[in-house]
C-alpha positions in Angstrom: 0.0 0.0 0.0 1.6 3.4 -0.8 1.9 6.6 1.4 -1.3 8.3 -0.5 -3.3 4.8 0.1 -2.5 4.8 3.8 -3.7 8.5 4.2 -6.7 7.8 2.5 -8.0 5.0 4.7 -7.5 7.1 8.2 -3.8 4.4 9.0 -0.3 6.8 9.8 1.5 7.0 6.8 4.8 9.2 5.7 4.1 12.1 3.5 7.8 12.8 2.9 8.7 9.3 1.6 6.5 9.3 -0.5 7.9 11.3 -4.3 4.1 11.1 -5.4 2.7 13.1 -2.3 5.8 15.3 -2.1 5.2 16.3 -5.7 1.7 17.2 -5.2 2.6 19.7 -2.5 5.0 21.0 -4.2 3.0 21.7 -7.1 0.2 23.1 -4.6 2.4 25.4 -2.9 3.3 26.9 -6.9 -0.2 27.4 -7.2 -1.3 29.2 -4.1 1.8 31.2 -4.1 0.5 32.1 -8.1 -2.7 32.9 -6.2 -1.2 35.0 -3.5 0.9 37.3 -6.0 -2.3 37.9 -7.9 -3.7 41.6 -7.4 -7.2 41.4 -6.1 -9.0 43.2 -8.5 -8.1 40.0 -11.3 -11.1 38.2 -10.3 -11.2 36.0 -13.1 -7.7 35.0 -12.8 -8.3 34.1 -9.1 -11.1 32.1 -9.8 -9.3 30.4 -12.9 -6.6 29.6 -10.8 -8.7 28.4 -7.3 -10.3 26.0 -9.7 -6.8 24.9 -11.0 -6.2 24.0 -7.0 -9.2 22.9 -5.3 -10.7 19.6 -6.0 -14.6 21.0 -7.1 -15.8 24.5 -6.0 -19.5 26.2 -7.0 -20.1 28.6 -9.3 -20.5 31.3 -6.9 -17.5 31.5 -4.3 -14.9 34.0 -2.8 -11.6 33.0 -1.0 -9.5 36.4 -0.3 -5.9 36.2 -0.1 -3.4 35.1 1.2 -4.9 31.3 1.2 -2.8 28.1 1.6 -3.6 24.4 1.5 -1.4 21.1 0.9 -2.8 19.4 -1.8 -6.1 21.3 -2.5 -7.4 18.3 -4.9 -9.2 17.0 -1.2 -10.7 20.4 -0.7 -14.8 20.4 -2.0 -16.7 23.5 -1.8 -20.6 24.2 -2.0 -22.7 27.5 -3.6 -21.9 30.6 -1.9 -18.6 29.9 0.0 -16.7 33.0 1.5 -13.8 32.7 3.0 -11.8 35.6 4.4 -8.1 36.5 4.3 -5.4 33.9 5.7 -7.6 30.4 5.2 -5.3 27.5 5.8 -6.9 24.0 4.6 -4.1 21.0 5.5 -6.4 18.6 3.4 -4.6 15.5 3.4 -7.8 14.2 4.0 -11.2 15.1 2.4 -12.5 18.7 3.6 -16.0 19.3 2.6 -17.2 22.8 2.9 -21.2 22.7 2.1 -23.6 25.8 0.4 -23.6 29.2 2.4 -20.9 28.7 4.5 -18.9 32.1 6.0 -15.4 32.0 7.1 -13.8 34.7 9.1 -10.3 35.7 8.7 -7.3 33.6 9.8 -9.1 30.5 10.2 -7.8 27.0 9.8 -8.9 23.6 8.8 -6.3 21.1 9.9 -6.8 17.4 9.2 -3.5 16.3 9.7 -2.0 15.0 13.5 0.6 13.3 14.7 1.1 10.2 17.0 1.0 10.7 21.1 3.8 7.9 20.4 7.3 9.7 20.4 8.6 7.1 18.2 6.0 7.0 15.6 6.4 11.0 15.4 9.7 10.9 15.4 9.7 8.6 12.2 7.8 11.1 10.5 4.7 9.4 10.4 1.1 11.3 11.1 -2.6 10.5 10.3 -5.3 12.4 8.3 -8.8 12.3 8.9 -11.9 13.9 6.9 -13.3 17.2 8.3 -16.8 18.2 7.1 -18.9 21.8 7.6 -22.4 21.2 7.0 -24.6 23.9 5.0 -25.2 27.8 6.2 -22.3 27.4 8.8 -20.5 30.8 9.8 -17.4 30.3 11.4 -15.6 33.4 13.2 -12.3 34.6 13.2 -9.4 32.5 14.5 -11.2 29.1 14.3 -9.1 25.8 14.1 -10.7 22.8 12.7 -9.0 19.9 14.4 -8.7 16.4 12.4 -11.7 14.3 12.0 -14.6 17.1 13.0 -17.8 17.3 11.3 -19.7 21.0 11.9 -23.3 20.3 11.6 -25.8 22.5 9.2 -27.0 25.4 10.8 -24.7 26.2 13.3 -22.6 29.4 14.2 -18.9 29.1 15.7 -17.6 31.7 18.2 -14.1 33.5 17.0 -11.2 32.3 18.7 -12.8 28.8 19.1 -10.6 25.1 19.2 -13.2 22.3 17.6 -12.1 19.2 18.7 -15.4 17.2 18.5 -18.0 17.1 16.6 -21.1 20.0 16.4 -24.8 19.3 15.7 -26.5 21.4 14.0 -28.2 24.4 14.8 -26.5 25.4 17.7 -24.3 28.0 18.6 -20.9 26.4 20.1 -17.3 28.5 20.9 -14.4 28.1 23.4 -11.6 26.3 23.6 -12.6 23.2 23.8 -15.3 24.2 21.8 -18.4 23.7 23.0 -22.4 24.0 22.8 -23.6 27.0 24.3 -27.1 27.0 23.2 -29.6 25.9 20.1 -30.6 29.1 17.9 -33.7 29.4 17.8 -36.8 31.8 16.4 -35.9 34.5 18.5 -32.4 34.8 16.4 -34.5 35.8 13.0 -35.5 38.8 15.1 -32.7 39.9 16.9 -31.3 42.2 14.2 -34.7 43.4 12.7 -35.7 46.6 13.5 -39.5 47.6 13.9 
């Protein structure tokens, strides 16, 4: 079984012996630095080239600059995704973004660890597992998306939040460990409406 093959099925592999996953960050790295030099009123050009990384985006998205990832070819992204400056993706796993998700600045989206085991790190190895954010998520600033998470639809994460677990949906969670605070509810829709 190679590197790539042991990534995808969850086991600890080594990403740097491995030519065929070294390569493919190497090429990713090109692309987002490409993407990074770009001036931000080439819209087209940024959007030719995020399609060029990420593995399928919607028709309708926005990721500001600077963005990095280590693949991108793991990264899927639903209808109306914004993402604000300094979005890191380490997607050596799948990350699934769904429709109508926000993204604060400086957030990340980490699905690589490494062994508790001081030998295993030490040989280089580490583990990658899927994350996925469910549909109308907004995420604040400073979030980090810890390996293996899944963000339920509906739900709204405090900035400055650690998600280590998973989130239902429709609840409002932050902190570090992050954690439920309370379910949104009706009286949400009218908090910002004036009379």
């Amino acid at each position: 079984m190679t590197e790539k093959e042991k990534a995808a099925k969850g086991f600890l592999y080594n990403a740097n012996h491995d030519v065929s996953l070294m390569e493919e960050r190497r090429w990713c790295a090109s692309l987002c630095y490409e993407y990074n030099q770009l001036h931000p009123a080439k819209t087209e050009e940024r959007e030719r080239l995020l399609r060029r990384i990420l593995g399928q985006a919607s028709n309708n998205f926005v990721i500001e600059q600077p963005f990095l990832c280590d693949y991108g070819y793991n990264i899927k992204i639903g209808e109306n995704f914004y993402a604000n400056h300094h979005c890191t993706v380490l997607d050596g796993a799948k990350v699934a973004f769904g429709d109508n998700v926000f993204i604060a600045p400086n957030c990340g989206f980490y699905t690589a660890g490494h062994p508790l085991d001081t030998e295993q790190r030490n040989q280089g190895l580490e583990y990658a597992y899927p994350i996925t954010v469910g549909d109308n998520v907004w995420i604040g600033a400073h979030v980090a998306v810890l390996p293996g998470v899944t963000i339920g639809n509906n739900s709204v994460i405090g900035a400055g939040s650690i998600i280590t677990k998973d989130i239902p949906s429709g609840v409002i969670a932050a902190g570090n460990p992050c954690k439920i605070i309370r379910e949104i509810t009706e009286e949400d829709r009218k908090k910002y409406w004036k009379a």
